[in-house]
C-alpha positions in Angstrom: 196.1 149.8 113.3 199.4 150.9 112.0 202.0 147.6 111.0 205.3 147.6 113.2 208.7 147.7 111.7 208.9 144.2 112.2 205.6 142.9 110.0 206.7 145.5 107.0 210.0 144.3 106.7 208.2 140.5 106.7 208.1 139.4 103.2 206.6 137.2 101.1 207.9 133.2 100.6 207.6 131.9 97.2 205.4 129.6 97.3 202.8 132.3 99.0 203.6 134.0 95.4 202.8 130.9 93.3 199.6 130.4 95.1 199.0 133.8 94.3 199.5 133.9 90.9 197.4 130.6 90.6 194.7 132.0 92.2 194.6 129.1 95.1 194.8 131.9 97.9 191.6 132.5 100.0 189.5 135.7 99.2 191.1 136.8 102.5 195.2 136.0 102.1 194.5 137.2 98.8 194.0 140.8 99.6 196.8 140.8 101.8 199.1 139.8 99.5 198.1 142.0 97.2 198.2 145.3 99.4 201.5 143.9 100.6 203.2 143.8 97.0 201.4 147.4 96.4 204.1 148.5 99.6 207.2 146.4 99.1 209.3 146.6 95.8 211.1 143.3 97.1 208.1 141.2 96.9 206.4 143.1 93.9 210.0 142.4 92.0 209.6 138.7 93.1 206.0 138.0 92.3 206.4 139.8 88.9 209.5 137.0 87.9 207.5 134.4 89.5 204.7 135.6 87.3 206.9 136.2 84.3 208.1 132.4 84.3 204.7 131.0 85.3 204.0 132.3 81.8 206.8 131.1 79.9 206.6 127.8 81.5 202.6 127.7 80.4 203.4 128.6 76.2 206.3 126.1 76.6 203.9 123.1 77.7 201.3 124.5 75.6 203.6 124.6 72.1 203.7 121.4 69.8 206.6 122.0 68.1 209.2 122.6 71.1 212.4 124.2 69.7 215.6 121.5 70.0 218.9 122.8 71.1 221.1 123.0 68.2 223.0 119.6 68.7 219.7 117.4 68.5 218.6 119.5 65.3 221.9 118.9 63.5 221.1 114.7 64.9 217.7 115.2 63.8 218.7 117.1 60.4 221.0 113.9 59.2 218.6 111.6 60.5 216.5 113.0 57.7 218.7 113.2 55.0 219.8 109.5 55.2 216.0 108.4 55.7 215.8 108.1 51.9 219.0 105.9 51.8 217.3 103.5 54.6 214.0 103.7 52.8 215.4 103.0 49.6 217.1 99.9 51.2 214.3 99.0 52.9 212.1 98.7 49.7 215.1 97.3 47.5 215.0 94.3 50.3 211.3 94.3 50.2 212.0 93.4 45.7 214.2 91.1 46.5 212.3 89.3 48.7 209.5 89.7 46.3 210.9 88.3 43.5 212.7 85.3 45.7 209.1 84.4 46.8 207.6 84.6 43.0 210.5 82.4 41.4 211.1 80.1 44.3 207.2 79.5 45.4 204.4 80.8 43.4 205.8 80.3 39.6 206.5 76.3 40.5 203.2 76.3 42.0 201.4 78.0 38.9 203.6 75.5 35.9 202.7 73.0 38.2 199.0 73.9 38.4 199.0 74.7 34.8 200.2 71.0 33.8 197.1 69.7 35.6 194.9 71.8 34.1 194.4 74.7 35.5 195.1 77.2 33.1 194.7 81.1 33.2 196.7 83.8 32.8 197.5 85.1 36.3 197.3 83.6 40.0 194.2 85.2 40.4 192.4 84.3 37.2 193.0 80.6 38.3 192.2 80.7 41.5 188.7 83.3 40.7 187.4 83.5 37.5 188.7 79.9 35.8 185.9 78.1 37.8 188.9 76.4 40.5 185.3 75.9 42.7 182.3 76.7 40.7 180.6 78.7 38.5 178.6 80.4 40.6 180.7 83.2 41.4 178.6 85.7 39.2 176.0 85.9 42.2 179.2 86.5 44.4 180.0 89.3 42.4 176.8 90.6 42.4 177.0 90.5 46.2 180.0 92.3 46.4 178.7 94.9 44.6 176.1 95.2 47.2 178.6 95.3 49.7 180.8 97.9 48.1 177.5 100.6 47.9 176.5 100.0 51.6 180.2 100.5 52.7 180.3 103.4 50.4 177.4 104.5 52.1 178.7 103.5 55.6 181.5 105.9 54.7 179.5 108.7 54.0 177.2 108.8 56.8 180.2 108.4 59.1 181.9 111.3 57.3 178.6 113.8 57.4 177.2 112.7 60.8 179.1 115.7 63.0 177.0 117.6 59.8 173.9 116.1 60.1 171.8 115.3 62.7 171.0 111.6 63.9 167.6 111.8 63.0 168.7 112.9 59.4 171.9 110.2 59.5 169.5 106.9 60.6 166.5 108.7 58.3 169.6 108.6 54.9 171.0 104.6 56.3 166.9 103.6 55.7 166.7 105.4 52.5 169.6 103.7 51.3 168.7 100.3 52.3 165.3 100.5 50.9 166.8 102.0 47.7 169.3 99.0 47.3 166.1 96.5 48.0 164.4 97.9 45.2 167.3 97.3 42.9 166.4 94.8 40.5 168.8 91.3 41.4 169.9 88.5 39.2 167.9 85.4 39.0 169.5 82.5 40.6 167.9 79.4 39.3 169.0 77.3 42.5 167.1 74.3 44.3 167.6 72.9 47.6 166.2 69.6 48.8 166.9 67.8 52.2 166.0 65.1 54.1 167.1 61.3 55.1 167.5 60.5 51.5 167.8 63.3 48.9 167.8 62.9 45.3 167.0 63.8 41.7 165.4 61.1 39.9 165.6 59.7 36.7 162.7 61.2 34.8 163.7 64.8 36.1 165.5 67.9 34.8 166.7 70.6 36.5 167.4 73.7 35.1 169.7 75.3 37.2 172.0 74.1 40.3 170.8 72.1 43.1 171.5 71.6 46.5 171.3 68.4 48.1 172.0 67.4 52.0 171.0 64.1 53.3 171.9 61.0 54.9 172.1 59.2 50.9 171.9 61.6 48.5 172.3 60.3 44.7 171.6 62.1 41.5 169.8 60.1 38.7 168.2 62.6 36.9 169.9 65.4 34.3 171.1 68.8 36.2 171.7 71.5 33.4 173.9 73.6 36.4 176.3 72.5 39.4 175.6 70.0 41.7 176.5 70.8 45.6 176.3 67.0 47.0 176.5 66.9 51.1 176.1 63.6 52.8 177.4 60.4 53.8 177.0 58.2 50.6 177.0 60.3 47.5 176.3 58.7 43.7 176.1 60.3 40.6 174.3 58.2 38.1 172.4 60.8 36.0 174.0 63.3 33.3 175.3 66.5 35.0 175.6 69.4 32.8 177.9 71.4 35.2 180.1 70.6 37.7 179.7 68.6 40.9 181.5 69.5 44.1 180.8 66.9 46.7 181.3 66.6 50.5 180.8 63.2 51.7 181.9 60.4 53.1 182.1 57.8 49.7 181.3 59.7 46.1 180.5 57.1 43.4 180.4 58.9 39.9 178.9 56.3 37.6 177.2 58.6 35.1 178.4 61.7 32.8 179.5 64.9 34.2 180.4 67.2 31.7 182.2 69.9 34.4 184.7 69.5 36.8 184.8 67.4 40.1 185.8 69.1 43.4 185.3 66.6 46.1 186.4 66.3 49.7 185.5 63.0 50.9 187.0 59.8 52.6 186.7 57.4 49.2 186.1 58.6 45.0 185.3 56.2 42.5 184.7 57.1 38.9 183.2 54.8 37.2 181.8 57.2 34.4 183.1 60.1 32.5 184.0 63.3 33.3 184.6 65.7 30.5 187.1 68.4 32.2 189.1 68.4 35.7 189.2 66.2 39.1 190.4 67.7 41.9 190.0 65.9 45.4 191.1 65.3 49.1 190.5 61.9 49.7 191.8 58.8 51.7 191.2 56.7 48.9 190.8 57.6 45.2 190.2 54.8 42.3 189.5 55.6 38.6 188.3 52.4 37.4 188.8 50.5 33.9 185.4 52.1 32.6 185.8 55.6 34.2 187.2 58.1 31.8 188.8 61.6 33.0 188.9 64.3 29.8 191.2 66.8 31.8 193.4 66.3 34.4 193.6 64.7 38.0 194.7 66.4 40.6 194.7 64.7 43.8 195.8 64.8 47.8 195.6 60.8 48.8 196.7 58.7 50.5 196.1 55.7 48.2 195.6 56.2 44.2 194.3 53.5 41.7 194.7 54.7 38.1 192.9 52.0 36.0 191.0 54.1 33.8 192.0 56.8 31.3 193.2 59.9 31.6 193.0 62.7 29.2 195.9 65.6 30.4 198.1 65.4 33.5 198.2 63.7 37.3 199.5 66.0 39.8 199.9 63.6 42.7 200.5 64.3 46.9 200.2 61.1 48.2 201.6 58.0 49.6 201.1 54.9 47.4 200.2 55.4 43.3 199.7 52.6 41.4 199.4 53.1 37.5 197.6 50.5 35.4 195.8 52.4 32.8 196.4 55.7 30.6 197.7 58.8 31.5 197.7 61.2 28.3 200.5 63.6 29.0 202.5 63.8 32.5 203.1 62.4 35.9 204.3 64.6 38.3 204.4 62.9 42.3 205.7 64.0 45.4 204.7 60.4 48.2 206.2 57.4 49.1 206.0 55.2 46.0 204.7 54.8 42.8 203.7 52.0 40.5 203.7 51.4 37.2 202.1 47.8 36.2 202.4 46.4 33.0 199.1 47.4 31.2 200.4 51.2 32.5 200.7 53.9 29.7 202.2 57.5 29.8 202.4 59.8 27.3 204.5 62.5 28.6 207.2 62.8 31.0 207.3 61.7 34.8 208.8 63.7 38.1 208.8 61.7 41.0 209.7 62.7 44.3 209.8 59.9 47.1 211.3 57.9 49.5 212.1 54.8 47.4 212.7 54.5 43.9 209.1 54.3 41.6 208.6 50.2 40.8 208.2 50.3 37.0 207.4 46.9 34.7 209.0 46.6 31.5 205.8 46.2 29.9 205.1 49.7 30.6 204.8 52.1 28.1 206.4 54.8 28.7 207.1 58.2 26.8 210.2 58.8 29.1 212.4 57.0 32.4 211.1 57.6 35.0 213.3 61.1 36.6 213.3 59.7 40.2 214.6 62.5 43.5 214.9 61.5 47.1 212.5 62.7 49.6 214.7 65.5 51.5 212.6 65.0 55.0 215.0 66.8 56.6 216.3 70.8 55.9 220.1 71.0 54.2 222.0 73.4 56.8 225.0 72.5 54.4 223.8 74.9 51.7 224.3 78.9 51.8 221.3 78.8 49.7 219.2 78.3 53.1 221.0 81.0 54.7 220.3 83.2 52.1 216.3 82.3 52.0 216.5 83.3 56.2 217.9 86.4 55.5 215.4 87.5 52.9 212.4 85.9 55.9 213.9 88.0 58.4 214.4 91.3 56.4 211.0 90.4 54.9 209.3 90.3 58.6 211.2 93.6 59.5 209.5 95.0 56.7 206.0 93.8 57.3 206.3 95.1 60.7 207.3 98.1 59.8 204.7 99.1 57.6 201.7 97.3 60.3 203.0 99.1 62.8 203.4 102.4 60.9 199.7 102.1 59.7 198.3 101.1 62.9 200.8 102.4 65.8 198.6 102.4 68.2 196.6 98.9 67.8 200.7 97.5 68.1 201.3 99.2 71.3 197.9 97.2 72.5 199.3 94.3 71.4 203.1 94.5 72.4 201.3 95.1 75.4 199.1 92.3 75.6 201.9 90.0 74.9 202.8 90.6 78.4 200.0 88.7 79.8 201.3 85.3 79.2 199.0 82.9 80.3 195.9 85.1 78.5 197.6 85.2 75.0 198.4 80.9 75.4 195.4 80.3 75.4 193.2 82.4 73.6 196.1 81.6 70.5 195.3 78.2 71.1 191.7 79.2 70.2 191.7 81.4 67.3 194.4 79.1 65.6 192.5 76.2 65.6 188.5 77.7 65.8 188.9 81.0 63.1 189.8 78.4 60.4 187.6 76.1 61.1 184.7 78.4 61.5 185.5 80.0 58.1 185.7 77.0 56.4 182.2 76.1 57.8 181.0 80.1 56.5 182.4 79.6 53.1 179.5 76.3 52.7 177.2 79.2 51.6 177.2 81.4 48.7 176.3 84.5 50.9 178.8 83.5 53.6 181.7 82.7 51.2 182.8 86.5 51.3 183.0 86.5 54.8 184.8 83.0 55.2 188.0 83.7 52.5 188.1 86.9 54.3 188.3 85.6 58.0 191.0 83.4 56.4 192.9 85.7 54.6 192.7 88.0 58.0 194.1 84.8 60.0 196.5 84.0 57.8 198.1 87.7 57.7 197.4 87.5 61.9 200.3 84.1 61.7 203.2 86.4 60.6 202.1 89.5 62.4 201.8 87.4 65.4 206.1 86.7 65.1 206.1 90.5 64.5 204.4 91.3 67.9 206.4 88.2 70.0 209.6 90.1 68.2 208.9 93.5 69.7 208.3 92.2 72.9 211.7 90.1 73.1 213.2 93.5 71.8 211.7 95.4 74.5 212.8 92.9 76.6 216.7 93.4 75.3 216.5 97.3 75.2 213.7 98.3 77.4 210.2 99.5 77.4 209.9 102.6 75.0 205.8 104.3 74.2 207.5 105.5 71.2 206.7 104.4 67.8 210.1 104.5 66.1 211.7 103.2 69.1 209.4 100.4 69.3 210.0 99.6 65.9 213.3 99.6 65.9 213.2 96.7 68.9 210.8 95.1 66.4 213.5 94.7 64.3 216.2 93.4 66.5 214.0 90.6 68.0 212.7 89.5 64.7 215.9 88.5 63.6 216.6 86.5 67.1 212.7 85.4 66.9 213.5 84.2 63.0 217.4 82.7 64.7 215.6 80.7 67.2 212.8 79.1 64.4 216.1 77.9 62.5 217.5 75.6 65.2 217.0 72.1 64.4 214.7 69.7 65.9 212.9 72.2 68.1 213.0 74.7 65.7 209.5 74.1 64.5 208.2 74.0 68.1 209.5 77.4 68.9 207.6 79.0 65.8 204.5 77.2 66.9 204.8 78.7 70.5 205.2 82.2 68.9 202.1 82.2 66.6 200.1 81.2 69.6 201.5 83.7 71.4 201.4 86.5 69.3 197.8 85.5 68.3 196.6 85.5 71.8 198.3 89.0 72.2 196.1 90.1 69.1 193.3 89.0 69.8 193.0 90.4 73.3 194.3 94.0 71.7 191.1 93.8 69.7 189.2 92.2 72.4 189.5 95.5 74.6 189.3 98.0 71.3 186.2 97.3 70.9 185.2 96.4 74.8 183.3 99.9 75.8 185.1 101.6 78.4 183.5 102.2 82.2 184.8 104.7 84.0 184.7 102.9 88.2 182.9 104.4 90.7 181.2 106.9 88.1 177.4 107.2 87.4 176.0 107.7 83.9 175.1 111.5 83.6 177.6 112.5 86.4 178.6 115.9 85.7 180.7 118.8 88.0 179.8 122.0 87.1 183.0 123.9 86.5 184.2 127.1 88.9 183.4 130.4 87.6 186.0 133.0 86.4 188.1 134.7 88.8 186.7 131.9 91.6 189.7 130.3 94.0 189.7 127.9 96.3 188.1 130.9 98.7 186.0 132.8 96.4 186.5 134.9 94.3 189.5 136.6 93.1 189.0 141.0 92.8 189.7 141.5 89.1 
């Protein structure tokens, strides 16, 4: 049947075209609009343009480097050239605050720690390899070793296994393990004994360290290692070789130790001698007429009784010192009083730092007056040297954030993110600030778990400031408005930092407000890594599902003639 004038002169709409060209048309509607465009030059003009930018519109989306008009690539051109000036401001801040932190913290700390005893020639010499714990940290470094082959090997497998197959991949992980088993290990000459009441007696030698946990533990014997004392009443009466690190309730050192003393416990007495250092955290610490320190004392008390001798320095937090036998070179306190009695001695000179003038008999001798400072309990908003030390913080933070967030932009967006659910990240930053410590501290007991536990601190302790760094984007985003954008984001980083750091400096509640952001902001972490590693389930959707894809040339009617 021939078409009337009317249904030729009919032409085509353009979204008949689009369907077309997409191939959504029946198999039907489809052949009519293709014998229709063969007739009419309108409609074969119209579906060719429609066609023509269908296929511009397709590279455009498809292209990753989108051509900028001319006016955002001259923007973006400067915005390059000055990066270098920003960057080079950004890292001359970052040296500033460097060497601000060095000279005002760390190199105090370090003369300080080096007066009491604690020599070395770096930070990390004294903390590591001067013995500032124990000795024992060549079987740590033969554990890390371990650790550093199997990451190595973690690494590799991870890097070959789109190489390799998984048979092959779990086939190399048991060859490796087995291979690192068979590795011959250094002896660690190491007892442990337990029970009600622990103890090494008199007529015994141990040759090596010893562990001890018990109810009473006491040490009569001669231990040619470390001693590792846990329990409620702790006494040293034998002749210890090493040194003795003690966790207890009371520690009563009547016999010779010729290492150091570390000790956490409520009450120390020394009664005996002991040839090197004493560092404790006590309630109560008392160095008795008869008890004999070689080294130095280093103590955080609450109450100190110096009747005994002292060979080096006392390096004193507490509240109330009271001096009444020898101290060979220096005092240097920070508490609320000292005493000095009349049998007192000091050999060098004496900082004091307090909240009422040290009490000092004329007896006393006495190498040097007393140099006595006022306790400062509250912050100086007087001095422009405080404002200077908040600027360095705050451009400090800014920089931390910046380079967190520029090594892991995507785990920030989680967390900025996170942030948002306020009553979530409360109270799961309740949680980690207060359990992650404590369950590192517990980790760090054993010799195999001490790796683990330092680094679970150190990991918390970077989480406190990255926390402010999180609650700061957020109150930026807040100011300026969302943004998915990295540089964007960081830039609001920046800008609520410094309010985040403003608010922290107001008095009174100050302190509060910083507490209420590390919570915060550790909550919003910890729920960013919470649903990282949280597998992912699609709803509604089966394992295996699959939908078989459409063939070539195949629309929503069939299929398309070629």
């Amino acid at each position: 049947m021939s078409k009337t004038p009317e249904e030729q002169t009919k032409h085509l709409d353009e979204m008949t075209c689009l369907l077309y060209i997409e191939r959504q048309l029946d198999r039907a509607r489809g052949l009519e609009v293709s014998a229709h465009t063969q007739d009419c030059a309108d409609c074969r003009t119209l579906l060719r343009a429609l066609e023509r930018e269908s296929r511009l519109l397709t590279r455009a989306m498809l292209e990753e480097d989108e051509p900028l008009p001319s006016r955002l690539a001259q923007f973006q051109e400067r915005a390059r050239n000055s990066m270098q000036w920003i960057w080079g401001l950004v890292f001359g801040l970052a040296a500033t605050g460097l060497y601000a932190l060095y000279t005002g913290y760390v190199q105090p700390w370090q003369q300080q720690l080096e007066q009491a005893g604690f020599g070395g020639s770096n930070l990390l010499g004294l903390l590591i390899f001067q013995g500032a714990f124990w000795k024992g940290w060549q079987s740590m470094i033969t554990l890390l070793e371990v650790l550093a082959m199997l990451t190595l090997a973690g690494i590799a497998v991870a890097f070959f296994r789109r190489r390799i197959r998984r048979g092959s991949a779990l086939a190399l992980m048991f060859a490796g393990f087995c291979a690192v088993l068979t590795l011959p290990t250094a002896a660690l000459a190491s007892e442990t004994r337990k029970g009600e009441s622990a103890s090494v007696r008199s007529e015994e030698t141990i040759k090596g360290d010893i562990f001890l946990f018990g109810d009473r533990v006491k040490v009569d014997g001669t231990v040619e290692g470390d001693v590792f004392l846990f329990g409620h009443d702790a006494t040293v009466n034998g002749h210890v070789e090493g040194d003795v690190i003690g966790f207890a309730q009371t520690l009563q050192v009547d016999g010779k130790v010729d290492g150091n003393i570390r000790a956490f416990t409520n009450t120390l007495t020394i009664r005996g001698t002991v040839a090197k250092n004493v560092l404790t955290f006590d309630e109560r610490v008392n160095l008795e007429a008869a008890g004999k320190i070689g080294g130095s004392l280093t103590v955080f008390v609450e109450n100190l009784n110096l009747e005994g001798s002292l060979g080096r320095d006392l390096l004193v937090f507490g509240k109330h010192v009271t001096i009444s036998g020898k101290v060979g070179r220096g005092i240097r306190e920070k508490g609320a009083g000292l005493t000095i009695t009349s049998s007192g001695e000091v050999g060098g000179p004496i900082h004091y730092e307090g909240d009422t003038p040290a009490e000092v008999s004329p007896s006393a001798k006495l190498a040097s007056p007393v140099e006595f400072k006022k306790l400062e309990h509250k912050r100086d908003y007087r001095q422009g040297k405080y404002y200077v030390w908040q600027v360095i913080w705050a451009a400090a933070f800014v920089l931390f954030g910046l380079v967190l967030m520029s090594l892991m932009p995507k785990f920030s967006q989680d967390a900025v993110k996170s942030s948002e659910e306020y009553g979530a990240s409360a109270g799961l930053g309740v949680l980690v600030l207060c359990g992650v410590p404590i369950a590192a501290v517990i980790a760090c007991v054993t010799v195999v778990g001490l790796f683990i536990g330092l680094s679970a601190l150190f990991v918390w302790y970077g989480s406190l400031y990255f926390a402010q760094v999180i609650v700061g984007a957020l109150v930026g985003q807040w100011l300026m408005g969302r943004t998915s954008q990295l540089w964007p984001l960081i830039g609001r980083m920046a800008v609520g930092v410094v309010i985040v750091r403003l608010c922290t400096t107001i008095p009174v509640i100050g302190g509060w407000v910083k507490l209420g952001v590390i919570i915060w902001g550790l909550g919003a972490i910890s729920i960013a890594l919470y649903r990282r590693f949280q597998p992912v389930i699609v709803p509604g959707g089966t394992p295996g599902s699959f939908t078989q894809p459409l063939p070539p040339n195949t629309t929503v009617g069939g299929v398309q003639p070629a």
